[in-house]
Backbone bond lengths (Angstrom), bond angles and torsions (degrees), N, CA, C in turn:
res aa  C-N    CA-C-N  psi(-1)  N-CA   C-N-CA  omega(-1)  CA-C   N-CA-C  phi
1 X - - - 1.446 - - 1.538 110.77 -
2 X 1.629 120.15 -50.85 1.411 107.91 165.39 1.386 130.71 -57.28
3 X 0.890 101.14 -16.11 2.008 118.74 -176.72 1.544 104.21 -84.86
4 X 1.360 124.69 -10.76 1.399 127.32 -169.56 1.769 89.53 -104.07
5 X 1.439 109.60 -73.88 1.317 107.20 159.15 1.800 136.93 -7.13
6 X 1.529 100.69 -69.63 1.253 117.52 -174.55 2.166 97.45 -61.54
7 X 1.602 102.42 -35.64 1.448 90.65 -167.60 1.343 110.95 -87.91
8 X 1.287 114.87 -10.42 1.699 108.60 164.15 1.100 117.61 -75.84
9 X 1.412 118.81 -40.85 1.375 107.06 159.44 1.516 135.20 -34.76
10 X 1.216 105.54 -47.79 1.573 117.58 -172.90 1.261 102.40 -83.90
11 X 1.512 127.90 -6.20 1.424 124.87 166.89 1.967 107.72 -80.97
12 X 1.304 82.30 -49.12 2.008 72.27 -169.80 1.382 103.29 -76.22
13 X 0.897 130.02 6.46 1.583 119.30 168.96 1.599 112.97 -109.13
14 X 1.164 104.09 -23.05 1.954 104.50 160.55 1.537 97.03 -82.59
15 X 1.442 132.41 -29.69 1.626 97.89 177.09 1.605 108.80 -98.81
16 X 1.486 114.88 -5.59 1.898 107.75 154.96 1.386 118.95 -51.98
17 X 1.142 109.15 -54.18 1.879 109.15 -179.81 1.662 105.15 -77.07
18 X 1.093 135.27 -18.97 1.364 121.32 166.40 1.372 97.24 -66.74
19 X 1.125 163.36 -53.32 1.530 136.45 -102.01 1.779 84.71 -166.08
20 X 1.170 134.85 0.06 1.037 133.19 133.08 1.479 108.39 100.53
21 X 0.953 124.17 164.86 1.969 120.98 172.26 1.704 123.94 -104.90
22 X 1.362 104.75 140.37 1.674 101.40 178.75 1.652 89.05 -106.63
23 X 1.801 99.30 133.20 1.049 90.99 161.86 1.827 112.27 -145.98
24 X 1.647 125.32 -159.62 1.254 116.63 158.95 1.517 106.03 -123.16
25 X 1.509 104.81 168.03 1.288 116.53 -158.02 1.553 102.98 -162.78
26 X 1.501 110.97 107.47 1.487 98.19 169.47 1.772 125.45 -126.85
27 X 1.628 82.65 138.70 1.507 88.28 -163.02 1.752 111.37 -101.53
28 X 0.965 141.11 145.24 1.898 138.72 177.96 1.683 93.04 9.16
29 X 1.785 93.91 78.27 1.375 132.98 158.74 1.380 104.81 47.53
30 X 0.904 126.00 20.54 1.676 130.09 158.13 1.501 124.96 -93.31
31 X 1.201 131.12 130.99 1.462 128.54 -157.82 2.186 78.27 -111.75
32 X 1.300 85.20 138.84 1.485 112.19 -168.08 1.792 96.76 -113.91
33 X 1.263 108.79 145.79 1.781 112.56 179.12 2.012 84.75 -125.86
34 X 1.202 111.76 140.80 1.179 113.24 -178.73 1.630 112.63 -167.10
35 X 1.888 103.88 143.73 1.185 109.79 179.12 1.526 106.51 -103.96
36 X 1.055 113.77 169.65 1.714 129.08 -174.54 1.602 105.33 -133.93
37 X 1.312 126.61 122.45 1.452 114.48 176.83 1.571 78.04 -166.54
38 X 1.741 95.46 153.91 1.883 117.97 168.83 1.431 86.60 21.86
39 X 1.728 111.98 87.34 1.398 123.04 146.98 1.896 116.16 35.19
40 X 1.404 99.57 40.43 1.593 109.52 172.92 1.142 145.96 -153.67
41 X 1.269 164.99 -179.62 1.450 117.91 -176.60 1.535 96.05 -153.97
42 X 1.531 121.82 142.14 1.514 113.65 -179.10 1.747 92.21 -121.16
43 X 1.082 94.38 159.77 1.613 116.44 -176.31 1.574 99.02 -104.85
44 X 1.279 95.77 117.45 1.695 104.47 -179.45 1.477 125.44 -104.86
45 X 1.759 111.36 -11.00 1.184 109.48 157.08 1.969 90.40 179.14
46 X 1.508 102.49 -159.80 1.492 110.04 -162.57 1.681 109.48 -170.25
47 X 1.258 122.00 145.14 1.350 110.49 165.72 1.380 130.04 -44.11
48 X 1.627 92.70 123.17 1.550 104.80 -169.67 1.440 120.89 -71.11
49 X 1.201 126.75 -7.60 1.096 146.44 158.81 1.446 149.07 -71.02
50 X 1.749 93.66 -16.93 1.736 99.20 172.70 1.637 113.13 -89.77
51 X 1.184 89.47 171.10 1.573 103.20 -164.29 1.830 109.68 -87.84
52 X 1.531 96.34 -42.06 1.325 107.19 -158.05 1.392 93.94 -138.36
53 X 1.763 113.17 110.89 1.619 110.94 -165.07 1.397 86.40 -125.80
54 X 1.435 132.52 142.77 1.488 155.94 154.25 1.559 102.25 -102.24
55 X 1.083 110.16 111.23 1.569 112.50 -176.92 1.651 105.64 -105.00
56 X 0.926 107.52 113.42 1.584 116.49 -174.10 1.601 131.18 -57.77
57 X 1.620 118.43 123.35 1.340 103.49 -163.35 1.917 111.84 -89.57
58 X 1.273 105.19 18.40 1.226 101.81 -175.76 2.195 94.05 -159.24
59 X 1.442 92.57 129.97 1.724 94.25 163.73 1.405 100.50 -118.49
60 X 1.295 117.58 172.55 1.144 157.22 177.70 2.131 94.57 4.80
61 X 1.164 93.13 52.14 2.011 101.93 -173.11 1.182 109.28 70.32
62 X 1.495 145.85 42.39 1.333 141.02 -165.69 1.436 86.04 -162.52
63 X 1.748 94.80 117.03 1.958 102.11 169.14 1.183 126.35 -62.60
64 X 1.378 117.36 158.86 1.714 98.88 174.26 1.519 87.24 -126.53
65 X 1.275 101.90 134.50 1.590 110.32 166.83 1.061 132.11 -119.11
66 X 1.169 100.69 24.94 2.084 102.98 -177.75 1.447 92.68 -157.17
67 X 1.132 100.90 160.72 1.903 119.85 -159.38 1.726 93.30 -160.87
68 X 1.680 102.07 91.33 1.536 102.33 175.34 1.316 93.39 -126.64
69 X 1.352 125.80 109.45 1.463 135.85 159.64 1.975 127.80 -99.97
70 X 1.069 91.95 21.23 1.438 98.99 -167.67 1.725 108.07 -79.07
71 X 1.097 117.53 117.42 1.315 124.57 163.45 1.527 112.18 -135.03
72 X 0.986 102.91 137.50 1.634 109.60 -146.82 1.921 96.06 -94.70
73 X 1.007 115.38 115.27 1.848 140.64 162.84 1.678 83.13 119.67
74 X 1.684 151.43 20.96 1.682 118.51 -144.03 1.742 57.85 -133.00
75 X 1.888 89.43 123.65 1.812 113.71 178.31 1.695 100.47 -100.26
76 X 1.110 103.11 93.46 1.526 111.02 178.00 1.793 113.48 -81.15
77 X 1.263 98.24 111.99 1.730 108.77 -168.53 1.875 124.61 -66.37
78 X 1.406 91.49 -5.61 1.462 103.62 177.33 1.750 114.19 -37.45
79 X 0.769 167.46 154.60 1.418 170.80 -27.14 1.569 134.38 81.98
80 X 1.452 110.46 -33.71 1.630 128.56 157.95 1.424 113.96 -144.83
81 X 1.665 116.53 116.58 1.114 109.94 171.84 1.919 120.65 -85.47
82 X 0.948 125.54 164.05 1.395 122.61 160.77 1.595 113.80 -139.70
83 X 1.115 115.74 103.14 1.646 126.09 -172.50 2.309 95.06 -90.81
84 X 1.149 109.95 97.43 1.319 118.10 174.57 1.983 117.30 -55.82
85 X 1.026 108.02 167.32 1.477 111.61 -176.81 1.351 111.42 -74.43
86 X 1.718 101.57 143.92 1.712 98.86 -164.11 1.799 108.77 109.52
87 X 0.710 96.72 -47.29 1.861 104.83 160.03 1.667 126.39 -42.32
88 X 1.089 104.14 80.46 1.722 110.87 173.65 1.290 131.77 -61.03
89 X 1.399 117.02 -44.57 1.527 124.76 -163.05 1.096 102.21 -156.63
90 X 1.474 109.47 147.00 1.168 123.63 172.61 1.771 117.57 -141.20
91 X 1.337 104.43 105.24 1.489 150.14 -172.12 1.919 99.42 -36.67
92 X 1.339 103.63 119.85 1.555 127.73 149.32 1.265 104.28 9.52
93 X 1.642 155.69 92.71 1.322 137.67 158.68 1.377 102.27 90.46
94 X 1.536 141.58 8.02 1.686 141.16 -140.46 1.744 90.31 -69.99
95 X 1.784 105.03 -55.65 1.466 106.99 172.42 1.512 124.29 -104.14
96 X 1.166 115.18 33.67 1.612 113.19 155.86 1.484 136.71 -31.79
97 X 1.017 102.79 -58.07 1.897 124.70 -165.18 1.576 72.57 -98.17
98 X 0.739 148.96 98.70 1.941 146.79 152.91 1.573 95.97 -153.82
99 X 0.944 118.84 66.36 1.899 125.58 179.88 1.304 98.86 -62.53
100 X 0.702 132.60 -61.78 1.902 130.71 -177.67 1.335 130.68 -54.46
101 X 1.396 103.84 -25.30 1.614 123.28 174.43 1.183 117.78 -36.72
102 X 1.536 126.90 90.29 1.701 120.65 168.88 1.511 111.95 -114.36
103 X 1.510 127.24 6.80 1.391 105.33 155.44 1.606 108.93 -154.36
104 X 1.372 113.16 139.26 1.316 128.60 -175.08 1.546 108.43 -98.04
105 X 1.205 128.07 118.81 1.461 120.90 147.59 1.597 122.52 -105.99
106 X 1.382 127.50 124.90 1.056 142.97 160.51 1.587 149.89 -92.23
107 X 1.291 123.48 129.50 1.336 133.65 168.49 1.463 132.46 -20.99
108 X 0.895 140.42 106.38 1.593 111.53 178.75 1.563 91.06 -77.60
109 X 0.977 146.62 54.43 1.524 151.89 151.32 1.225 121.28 -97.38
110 X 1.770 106.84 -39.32 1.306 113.47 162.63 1.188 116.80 -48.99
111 X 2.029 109.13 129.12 1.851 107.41 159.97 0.910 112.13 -150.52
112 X 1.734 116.88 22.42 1.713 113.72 144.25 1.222 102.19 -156.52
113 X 1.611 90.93 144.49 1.638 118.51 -174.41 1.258 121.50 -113.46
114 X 1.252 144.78 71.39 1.588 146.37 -134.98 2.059 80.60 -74.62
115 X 1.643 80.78 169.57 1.582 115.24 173.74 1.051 104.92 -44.22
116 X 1.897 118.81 139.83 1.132 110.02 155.78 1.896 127.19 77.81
117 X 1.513 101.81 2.08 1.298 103.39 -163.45 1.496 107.75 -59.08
118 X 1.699 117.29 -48.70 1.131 113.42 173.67 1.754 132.60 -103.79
119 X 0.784 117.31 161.67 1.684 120.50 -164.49 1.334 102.57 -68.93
120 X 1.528 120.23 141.30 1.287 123.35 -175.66 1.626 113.22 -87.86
121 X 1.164 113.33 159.56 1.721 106.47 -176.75 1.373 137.39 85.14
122 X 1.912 98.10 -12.85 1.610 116.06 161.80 1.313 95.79 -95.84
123 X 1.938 85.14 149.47 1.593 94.07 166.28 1.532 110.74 -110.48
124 X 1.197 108.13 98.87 1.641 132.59 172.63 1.474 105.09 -75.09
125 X 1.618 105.77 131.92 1.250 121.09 175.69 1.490 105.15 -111.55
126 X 1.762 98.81 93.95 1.318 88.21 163.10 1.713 142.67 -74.83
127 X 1.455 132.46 160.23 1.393 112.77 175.15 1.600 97.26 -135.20
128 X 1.563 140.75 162.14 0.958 147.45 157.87 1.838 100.20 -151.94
129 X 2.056 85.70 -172.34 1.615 93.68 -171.95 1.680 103.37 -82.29
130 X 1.360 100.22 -172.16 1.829 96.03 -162.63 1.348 104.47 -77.59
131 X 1.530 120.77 -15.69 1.560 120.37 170.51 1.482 116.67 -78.30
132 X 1.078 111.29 -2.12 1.711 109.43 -172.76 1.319 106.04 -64.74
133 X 1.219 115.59 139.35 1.740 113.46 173.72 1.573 101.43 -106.72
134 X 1.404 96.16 118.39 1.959 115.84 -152.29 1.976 89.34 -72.66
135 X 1.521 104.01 -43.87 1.633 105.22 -164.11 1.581 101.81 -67.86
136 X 1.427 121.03 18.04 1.836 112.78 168.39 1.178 93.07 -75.76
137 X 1.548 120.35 -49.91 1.523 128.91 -167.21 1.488 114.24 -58.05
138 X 1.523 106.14 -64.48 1.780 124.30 174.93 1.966 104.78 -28.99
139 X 1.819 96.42 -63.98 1.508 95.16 -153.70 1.387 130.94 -65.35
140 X 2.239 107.44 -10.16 1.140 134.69 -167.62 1.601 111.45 -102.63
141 X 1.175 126.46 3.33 1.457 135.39 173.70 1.059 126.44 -113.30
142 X 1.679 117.13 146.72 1.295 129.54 -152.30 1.952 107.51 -58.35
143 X 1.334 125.52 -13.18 1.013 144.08 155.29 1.875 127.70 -145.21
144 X 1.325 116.79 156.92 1.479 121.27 167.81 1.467 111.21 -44.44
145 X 1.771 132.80 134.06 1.166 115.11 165.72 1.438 100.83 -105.45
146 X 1.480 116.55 158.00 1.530 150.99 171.50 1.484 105.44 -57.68
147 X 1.084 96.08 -76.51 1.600 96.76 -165.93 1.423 107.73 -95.86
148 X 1.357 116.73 113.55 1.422 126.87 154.67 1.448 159.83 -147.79
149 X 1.103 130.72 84.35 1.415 152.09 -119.16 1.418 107.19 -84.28
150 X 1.657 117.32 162.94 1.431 106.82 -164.94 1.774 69.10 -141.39
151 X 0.903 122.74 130.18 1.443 136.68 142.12 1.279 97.96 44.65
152 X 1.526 120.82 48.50 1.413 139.61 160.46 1.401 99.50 88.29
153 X 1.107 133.21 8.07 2.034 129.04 166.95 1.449 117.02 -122.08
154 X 1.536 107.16 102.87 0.856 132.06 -167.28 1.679 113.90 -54.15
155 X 1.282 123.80 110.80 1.335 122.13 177.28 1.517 113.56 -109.14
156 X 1.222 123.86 114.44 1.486 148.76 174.32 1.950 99.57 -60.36
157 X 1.584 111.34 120.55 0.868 120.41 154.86 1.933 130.25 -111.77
């Protein structure tokens, strides 16, 4: 009976680290929803209610490289995002439903921006570091944005 024990054990914890953990995580008062798989972690969504979210590029020593928040009709009230360094990708539609969204800051870690990430028809002010290459952002959204800044100098696209 302990030998049956001991080997289920060693089963759900060889198929926990295969298939990875959902968990929460909150960082400067934001409650974080997050997956864990192959040593990484993506951010799958966040309180829909804050204004001003910094989404963290690293938890508890484990990077997070993907930021997919897309749930399709869910109007997330945020207003300025800040995606921290360590941030790789950013997921199909991630900020679609983000109607309020007027300023982006970015990683130079970021180096892919799927389709559609941000909502068309806001005018989002993006900012990153002076190496950021701004047209990852431009070429992946439902339209060109206007205003977008590189390390506080605003470059017109």
């Amino acid at each position: 009976m302990r030998n049956l024990f001991l080997l289920l054990m060693v089963v759900t914890l060889s198929v926990g680290s295969t298939y990875g953990r959902s968990f929460k995580y909150v960082y400067k008062d934001v409650t974080f929803k997050c997956n864990e798989d192959k040593g990484s972690i993506t951010i799958t969504s966040f309180d829909d209610d804050a204004d001003i979210v910094i989404i963290p590029g690293e938890i508890d020593g484990v990077q997070v490289r993907k930021v997919s928040c897309f749930i399709n009709g869910h109007n997330y009230m945020a207003s300025e995002l800040v995606l921290e360094e360590g941030i790789e990708e950013i997921a199909k539609f991630c900020f679609n439903e983000f109607r309020q969204l007027r300023k982006v800051t970015l990683p130079s870690t970021l180096n892919k921006v799927n389709s559609n990430a941000f909502r068309k028809g806001n005018d989002i002010i993006f900012s990153g570091p002076d190496n950021f290459d701004i047209a990852l952002v431009s070429s992946y959204t439902s339209r060109p944005f206007n205003n977008i800044k590189s390390s506080g100098q605003e470059r017109l696209f």
